[in-house]
C-alpha positions in Angstrom: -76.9 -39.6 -18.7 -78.0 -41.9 -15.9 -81.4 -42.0 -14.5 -82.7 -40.0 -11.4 -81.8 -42.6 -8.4 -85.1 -44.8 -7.3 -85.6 -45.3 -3.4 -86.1 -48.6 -2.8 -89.6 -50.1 -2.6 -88.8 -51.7 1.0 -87.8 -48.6 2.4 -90.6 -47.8 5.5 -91.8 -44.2 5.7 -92.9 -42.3 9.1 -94.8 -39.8 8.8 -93.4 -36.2 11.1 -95.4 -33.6 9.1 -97.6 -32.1 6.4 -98.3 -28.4 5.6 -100.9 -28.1 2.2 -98.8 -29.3 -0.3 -96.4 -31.3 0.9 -95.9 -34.3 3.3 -92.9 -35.0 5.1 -91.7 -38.7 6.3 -88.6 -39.7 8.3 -87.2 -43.0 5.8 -86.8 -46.1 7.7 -84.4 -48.6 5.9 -85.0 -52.1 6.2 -83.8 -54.4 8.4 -80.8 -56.0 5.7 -80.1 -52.9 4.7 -78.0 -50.0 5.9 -77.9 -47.6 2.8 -81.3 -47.1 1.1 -80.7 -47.0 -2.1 -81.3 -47.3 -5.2 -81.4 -50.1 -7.2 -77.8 -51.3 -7.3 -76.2 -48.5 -10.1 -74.5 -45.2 -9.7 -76.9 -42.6 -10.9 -76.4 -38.6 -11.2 -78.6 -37.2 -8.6 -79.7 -33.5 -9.3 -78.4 -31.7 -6.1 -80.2 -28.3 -5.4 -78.3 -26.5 -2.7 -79.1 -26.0 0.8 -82.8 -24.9 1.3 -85.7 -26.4 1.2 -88.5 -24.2 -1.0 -91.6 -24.1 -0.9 -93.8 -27.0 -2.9 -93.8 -26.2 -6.7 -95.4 -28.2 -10.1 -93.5 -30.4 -12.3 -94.1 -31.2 -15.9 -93.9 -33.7 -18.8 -92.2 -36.9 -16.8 -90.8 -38.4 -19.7 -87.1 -38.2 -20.0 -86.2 -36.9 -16.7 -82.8 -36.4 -16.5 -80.9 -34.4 -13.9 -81.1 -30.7 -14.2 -78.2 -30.0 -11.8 -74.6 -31.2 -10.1 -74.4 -35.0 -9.5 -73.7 -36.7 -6.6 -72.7 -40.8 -6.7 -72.9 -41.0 -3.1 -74.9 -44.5 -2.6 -75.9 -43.1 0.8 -77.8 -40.3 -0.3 -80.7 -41.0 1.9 -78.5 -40.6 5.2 -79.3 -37.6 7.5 -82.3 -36.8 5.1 -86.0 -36.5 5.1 -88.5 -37.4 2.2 -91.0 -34.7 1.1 -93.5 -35.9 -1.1 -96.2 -33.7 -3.0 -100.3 -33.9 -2.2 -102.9 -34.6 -4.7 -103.7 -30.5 -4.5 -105.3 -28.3 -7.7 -101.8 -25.8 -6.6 -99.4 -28.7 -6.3 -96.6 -28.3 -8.6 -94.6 -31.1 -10.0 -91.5 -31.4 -8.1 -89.1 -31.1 -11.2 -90.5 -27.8 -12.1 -90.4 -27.2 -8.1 -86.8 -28.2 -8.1 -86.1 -26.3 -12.0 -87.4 -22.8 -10.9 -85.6 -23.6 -7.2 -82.2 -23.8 -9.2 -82.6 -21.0 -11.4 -84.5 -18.4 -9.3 -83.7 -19.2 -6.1 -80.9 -20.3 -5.6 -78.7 -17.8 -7.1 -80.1 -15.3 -4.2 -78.1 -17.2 -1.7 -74.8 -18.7 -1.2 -75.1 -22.6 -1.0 -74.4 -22.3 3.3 -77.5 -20.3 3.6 -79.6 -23.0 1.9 -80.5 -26.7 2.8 -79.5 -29.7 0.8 -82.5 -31.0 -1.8 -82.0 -33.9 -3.9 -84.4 -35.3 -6.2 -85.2 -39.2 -6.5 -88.2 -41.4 -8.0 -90.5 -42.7 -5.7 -92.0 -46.5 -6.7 -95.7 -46.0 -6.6 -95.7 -49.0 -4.6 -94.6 -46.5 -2.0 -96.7 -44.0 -2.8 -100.0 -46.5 -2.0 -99.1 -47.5 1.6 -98.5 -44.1 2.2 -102.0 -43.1 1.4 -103.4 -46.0 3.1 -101.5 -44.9 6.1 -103.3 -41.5 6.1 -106.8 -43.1 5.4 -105.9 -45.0 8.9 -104.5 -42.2 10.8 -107.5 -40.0 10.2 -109.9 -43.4 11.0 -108.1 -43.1 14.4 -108.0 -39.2 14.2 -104.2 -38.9 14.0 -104.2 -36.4 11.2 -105.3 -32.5 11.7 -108.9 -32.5 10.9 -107.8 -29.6 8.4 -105.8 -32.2 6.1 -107.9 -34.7 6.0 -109.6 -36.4 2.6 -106.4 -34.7 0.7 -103.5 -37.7 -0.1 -100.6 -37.7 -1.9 -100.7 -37.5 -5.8 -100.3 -40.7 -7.6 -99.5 -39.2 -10.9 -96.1 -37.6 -9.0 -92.8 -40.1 -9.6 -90.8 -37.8 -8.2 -90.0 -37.0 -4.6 -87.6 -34.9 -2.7 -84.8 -35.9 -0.3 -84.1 -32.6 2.3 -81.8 -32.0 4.9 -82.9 -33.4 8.2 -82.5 -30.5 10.6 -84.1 -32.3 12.9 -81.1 -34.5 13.6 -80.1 -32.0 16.2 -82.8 -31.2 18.6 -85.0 -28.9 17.3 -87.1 -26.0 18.9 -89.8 -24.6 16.5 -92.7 -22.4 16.6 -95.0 -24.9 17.1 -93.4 -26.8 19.6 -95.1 -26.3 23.2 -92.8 -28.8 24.9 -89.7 -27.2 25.8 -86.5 -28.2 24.2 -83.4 -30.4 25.5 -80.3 -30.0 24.2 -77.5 -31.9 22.1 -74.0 -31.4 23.5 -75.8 -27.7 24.3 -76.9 -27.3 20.9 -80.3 -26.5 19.6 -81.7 -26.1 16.3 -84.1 -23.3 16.5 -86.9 -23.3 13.2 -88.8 -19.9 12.6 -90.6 -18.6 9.8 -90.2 -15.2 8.9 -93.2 -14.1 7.5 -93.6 -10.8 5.9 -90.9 -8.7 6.9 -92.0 -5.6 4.8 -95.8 -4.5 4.9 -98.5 -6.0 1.9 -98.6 -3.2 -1.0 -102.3 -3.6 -0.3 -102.0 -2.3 3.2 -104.5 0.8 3.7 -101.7 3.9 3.8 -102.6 4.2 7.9 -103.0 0.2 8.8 -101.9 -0.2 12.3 -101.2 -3.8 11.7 -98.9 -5.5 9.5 -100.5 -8.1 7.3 -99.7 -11.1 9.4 -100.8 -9.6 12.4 -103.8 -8.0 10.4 -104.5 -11.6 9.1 -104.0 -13.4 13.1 -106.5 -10.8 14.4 -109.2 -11.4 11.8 -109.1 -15.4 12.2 -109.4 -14.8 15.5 -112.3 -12.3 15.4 -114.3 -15.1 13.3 -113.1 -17.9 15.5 -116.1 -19.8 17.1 -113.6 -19.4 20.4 -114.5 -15.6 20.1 -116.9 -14.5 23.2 -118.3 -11.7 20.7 -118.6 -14.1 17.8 -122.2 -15.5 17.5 -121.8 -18.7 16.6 -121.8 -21.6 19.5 -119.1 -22.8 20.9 -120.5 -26.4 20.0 -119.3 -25.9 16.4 -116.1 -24.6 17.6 -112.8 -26.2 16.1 -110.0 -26.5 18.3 -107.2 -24.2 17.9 -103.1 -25.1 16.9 -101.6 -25.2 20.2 -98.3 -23.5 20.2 -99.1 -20.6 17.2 -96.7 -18.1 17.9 -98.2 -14.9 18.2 -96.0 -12.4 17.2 -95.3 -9.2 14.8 -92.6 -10.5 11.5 -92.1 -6.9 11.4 -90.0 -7.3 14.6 -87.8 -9.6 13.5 -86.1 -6.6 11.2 -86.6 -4.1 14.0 -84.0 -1.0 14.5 -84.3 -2.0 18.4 -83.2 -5.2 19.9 -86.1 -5.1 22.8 -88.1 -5.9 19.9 -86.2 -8.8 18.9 -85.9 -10.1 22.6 -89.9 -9.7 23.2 -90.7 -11.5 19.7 -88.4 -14.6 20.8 -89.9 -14.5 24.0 -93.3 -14.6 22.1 -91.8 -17.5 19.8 -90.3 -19.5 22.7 -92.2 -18.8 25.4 -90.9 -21.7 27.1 -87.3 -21.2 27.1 -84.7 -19.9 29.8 -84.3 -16.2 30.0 -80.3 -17.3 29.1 -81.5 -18.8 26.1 -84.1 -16.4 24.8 -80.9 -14.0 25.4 -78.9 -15.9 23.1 -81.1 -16.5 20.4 -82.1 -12.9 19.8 -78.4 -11.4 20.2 -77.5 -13.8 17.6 -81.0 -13.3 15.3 -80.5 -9.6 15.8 -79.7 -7.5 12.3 -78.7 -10.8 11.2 -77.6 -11.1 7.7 -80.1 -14.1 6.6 -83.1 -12.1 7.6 -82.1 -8.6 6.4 -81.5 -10.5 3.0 -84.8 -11.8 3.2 -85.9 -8.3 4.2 -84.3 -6.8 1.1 -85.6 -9.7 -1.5 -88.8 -9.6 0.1 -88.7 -5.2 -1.0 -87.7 -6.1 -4.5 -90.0 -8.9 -5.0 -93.0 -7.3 -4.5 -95.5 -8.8 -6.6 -98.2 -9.6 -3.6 -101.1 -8.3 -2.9 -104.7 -7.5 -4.5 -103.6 -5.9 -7.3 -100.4 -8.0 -7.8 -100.4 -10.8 -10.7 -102.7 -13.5 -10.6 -101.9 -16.0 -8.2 -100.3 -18.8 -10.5 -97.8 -16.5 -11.9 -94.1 -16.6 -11.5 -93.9 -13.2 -10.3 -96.5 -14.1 -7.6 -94.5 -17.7 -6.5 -91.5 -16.0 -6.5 -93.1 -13.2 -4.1 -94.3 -15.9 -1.6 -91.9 -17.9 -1.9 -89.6 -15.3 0.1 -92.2 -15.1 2.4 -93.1 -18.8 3.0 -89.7 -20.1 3.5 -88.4 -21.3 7.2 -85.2 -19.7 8.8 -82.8 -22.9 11.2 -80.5 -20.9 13.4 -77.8 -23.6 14.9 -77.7 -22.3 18.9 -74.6 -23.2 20.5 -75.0 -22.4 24.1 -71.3 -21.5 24.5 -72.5 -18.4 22.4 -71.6 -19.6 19.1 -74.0 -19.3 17.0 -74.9 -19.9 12.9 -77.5 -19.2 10.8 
């Protein structure tokens, strides 16, 4: 069985993203080069469906072999983003990420409700300049304050190749610029959240957890007028954090879709804002979520301890990111 493909050590990395596991980089190939690739041979690529799941651990690195369909394509780079893992005591490696992806996840969903993951080995070379590029950016404070002195793991030879969604123009809930569109296309990115309330939810909360956990952030936020501290130590607040209930998103009445994507997108036409929560109305994607999120209940204070698979399966349905494809002549995908 052929090796796992190995990006090339010239390929150029940009860096778009980084949550607390992962980083994500746009590949740049170089300048002789139109395909990145591999080193010259046909490999079998593990391919794992069509979403991208949330970080995960790997284990012994010997013999790595592909776990799942193979793909001979030389271009498997094209229309594709790099996630790599972070040097982080919850990091999983990546083919344990991408083995429990396969076999619990994926069988939840059909393949055109998920986004395209393929596995590759990442030269360490790479791996270096990357984390010299984030010891500059934060010299130059271009990395959140909240990331910095984490880098990626050197011990990792794995990395991730993901559908590039942002190929299309992309509106998410972070964005605070508004959108143009793509042959009146958008992509529009949303995380669900918890659609069903936390087991450990007092039996009369007012609040679901998400809102529950917004409001208690911001009651301790050095922002807060009624918090003592002094607004010299304050840390500056994520512009664009959408401030809205998940519970909505699931909601018996549509005025509760249309005010939460209002809420999302607050910078988007009334038209569009129309659109987007007609078509994310009782959609099938998030009532399936809804329903996994019911069964797979093992959150909470008195769930299982945080490391077990019960647990990462649990959050897993409720850390994952929804793309709905907005076709402004009303025809819309999800």
């Amino acid at each position: 069985m052929d090796p796992i493909p190995e990006l090339s050590s010239d390929i150029k990395l940009h860096y778009l993203a980084e949550g607390g596991v992962n980083i994500v980089y746009r590949m740049i190939l170089p300048a002789a080069e139109d395909q990145v690739l591999l080193q010259h041979q046909p490999s079998e690529i593990p391919h794992y469906g069509s979403s991208t799941p949330p970080p995960t651990e790997i284990d012994d690195i010997d013999n790595l072999e592909p776990d799942i369909a193979t793909d001979t394509d030389t271009n498997i780079t094209s229309r594709k983003l790099l996630r790599l893992r972070k040097n982080v005591r919850y990091g999983l490696p990546y083919r344990e990420t991408a083995h429990d992806f396969r076999t619990q996840i994926r069988p939840l969903f059909g393949d055109e409700e998920l986004v395209d993951q393929i596995m590759v080995r990442v030269p360490p070379s790479i791996i270096h300049r990357c984390n010299a590029d984030l010891q500059e950016k934060e010299r130059l404070g271009q990395r959140p304050a909240i990331r910095c002195g984490v880098y990626l793991a050197e011990d990792e030879p794995l990395g991730m190749l993901v559908t590039d969604m942002t190929t299309v123009t992309t509106t998410t809930t972070t964005t605070t610029t508004p959108p143009t569109t793509s042959a009146g296309v958008n992509i529009v990115e949303l995380k669900p959240k918890w659609l069903v309330q936390s087991p450990s939810a007092p039996a009369k909360a007012r609040r679901c957890r998400t809102c529950a956990l917004r409001d208690m952030k911001r009651a301790d936020s050095p922002l807060n007028p009624q918090n003592p501290t002094t607004l010299a130590t304050a840390v500056a607040v994520q512009p664009g954090k959408a401030q809205f209930c998940p519970l909505d998103l699931t909601s018996d009445n549509e005025n509760d879709m249309q005010r939460t994507i209002r809420q999302i997108f607050p910078y988007l036409l009334p038209k569009k804002i129309d659109t987007i929560a007609s078509a994310l109305y009782q959609h099938p994607i998030l009532q399936k979520l809804l329903s996994l999120q019911r069964i797979h209940n093992e959150v909470g204070l008195n769930g299982p301890s945080p490391g077990s698979k019960e647990t990462s399966m649990s959050m897993t349905l409720r850390d994952c990111s929804v793309f709905l494809k907005v076709c402004y002549s009303f025809l819309v995908s999800l």
